[in-house]
C-alpha positions as a Markdown table, in Angstrom:
| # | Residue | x | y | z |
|---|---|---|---|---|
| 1 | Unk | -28.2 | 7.4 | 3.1 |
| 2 | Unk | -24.6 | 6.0 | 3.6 |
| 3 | Unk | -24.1 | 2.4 | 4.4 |
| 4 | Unk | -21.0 | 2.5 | 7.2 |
| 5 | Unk | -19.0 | -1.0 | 7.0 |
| 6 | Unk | -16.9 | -2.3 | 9.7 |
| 7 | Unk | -13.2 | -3.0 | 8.1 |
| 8 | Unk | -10.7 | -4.9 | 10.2 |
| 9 | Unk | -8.4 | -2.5 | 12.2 |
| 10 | Unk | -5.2 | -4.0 | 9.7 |
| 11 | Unk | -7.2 | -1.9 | 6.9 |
| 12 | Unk | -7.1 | 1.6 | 8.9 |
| 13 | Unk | -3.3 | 0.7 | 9.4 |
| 14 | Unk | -2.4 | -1.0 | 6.1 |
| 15 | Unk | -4.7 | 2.0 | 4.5 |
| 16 | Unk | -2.3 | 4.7 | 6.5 |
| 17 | Unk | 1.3 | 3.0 | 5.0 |
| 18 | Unk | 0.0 | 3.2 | 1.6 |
| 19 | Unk | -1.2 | 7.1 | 1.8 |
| 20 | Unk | 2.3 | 7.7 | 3.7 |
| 21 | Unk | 3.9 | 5.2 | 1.0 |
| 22 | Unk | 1.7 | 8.0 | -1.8 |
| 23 | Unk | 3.6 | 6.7 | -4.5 |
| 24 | Unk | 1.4 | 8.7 | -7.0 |
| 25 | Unk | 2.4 | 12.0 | -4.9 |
| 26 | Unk | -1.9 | 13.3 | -4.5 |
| 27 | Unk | -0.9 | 13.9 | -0.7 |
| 28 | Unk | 2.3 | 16.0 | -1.4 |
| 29 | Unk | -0.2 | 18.1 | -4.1 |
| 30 | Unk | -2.9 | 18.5 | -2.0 |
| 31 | Unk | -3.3 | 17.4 | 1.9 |
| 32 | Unk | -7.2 | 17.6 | 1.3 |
| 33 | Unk | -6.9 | 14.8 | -1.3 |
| 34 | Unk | -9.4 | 12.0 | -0.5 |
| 35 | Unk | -7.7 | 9.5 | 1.5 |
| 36 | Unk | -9.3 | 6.6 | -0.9 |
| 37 | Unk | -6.4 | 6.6 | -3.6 |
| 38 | Unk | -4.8 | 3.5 | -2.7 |
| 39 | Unk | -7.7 | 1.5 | -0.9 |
| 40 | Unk | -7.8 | -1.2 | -3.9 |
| 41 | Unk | -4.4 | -2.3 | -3.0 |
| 42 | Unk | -4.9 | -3.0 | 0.8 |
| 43 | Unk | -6.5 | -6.4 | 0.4 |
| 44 | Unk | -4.5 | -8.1 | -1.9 |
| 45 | Unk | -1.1 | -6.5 | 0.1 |
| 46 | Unk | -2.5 | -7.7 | 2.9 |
| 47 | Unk | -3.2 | -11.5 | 1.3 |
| 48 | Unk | -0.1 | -11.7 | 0.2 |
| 49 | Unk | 1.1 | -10.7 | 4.1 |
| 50 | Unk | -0.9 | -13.5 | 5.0 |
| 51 | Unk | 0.3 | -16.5 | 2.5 |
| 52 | Unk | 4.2 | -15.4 | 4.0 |
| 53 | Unk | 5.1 | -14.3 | 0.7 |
| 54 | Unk | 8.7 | -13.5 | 0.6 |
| 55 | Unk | 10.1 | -10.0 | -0.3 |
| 56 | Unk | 10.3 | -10.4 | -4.0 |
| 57 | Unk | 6.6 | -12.1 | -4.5 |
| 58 | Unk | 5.7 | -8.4 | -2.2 |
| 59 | Unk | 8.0 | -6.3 | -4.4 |
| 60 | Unk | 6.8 | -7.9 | -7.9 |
| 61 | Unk | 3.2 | -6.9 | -6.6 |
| 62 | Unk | 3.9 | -3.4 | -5.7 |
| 63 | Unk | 6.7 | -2.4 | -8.3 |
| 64 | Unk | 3.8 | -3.6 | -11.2 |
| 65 | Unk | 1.2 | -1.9 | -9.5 |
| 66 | Unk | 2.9 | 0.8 | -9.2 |
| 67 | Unk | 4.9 | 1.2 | -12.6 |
| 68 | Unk | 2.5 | -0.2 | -14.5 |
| 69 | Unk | -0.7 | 0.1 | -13.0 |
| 70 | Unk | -0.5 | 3.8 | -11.8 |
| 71 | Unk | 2.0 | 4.9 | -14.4 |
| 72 | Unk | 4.6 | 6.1 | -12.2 |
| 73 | Unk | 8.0 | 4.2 | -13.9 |
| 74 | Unk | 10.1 | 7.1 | -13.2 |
| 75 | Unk | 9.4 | 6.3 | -9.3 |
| 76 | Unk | 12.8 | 5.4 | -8.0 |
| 77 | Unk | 13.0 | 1.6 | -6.7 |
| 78 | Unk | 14.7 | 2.5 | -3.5 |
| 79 | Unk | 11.2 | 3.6 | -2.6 |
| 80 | Unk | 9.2 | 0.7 | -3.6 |
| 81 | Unk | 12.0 | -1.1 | -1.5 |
| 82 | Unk | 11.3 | 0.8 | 1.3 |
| 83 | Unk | 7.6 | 0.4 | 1.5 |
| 84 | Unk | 7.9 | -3.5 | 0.8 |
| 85 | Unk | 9.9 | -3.5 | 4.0 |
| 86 | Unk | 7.9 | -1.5 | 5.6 |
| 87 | Unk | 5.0 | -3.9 | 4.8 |
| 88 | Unk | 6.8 | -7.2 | 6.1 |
| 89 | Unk | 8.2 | -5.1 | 8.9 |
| 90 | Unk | 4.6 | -4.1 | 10.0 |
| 91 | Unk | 2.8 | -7.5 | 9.1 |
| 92 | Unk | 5.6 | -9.0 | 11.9 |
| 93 | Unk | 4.7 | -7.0 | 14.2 |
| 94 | Unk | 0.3 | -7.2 | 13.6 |
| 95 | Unk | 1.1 | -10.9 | 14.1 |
């Protein structure tokens, strides 16, 4: 039996820029991919959001995540740029 858990709507939409965001590339591979891959990095992206950190406390979080964390060093930075604008640009917009 599956336990269902009522998330906040940010997670639905915080969970939708990071798939779109795929900086890992499973959703360019395969579209069937589970759409989990990048669920342990909506809360603390969104905490972050919340304490108004600036754009390079939200860039430091996702370029080590990313780089480091997944592996994926050869990503170009414009990307990570993007998403971290993204990010702000949505969280403005939530509030």
């Amino acid at each position: 039996m599956t336990q269902t858990v009522n998330k906040p709507a940010y997670w639905y939409e915080l969970k939708d820029l990071w798939n779109a965001f795929d900086p890992i590339g499973v959703f360019q591979i395969d579209s069937d991919w589970p759409d989990d891959e990048y669920e342990s990095y909506i809360l603390p992206s969104f905490e972050l959001l919340e304490q108004k950190a600036n754009f390079d406390e939200l860039y430091n979080y996702i370029h080590v995540t990313v780089t480091i964390h997944m592996g994926m060093d050869q990503l170009n930075d414009k990307y990570i740029i993007e998403f971290v604008y993204q990010l702000q640009k949505w969280y403005k917009n939530l509030s």
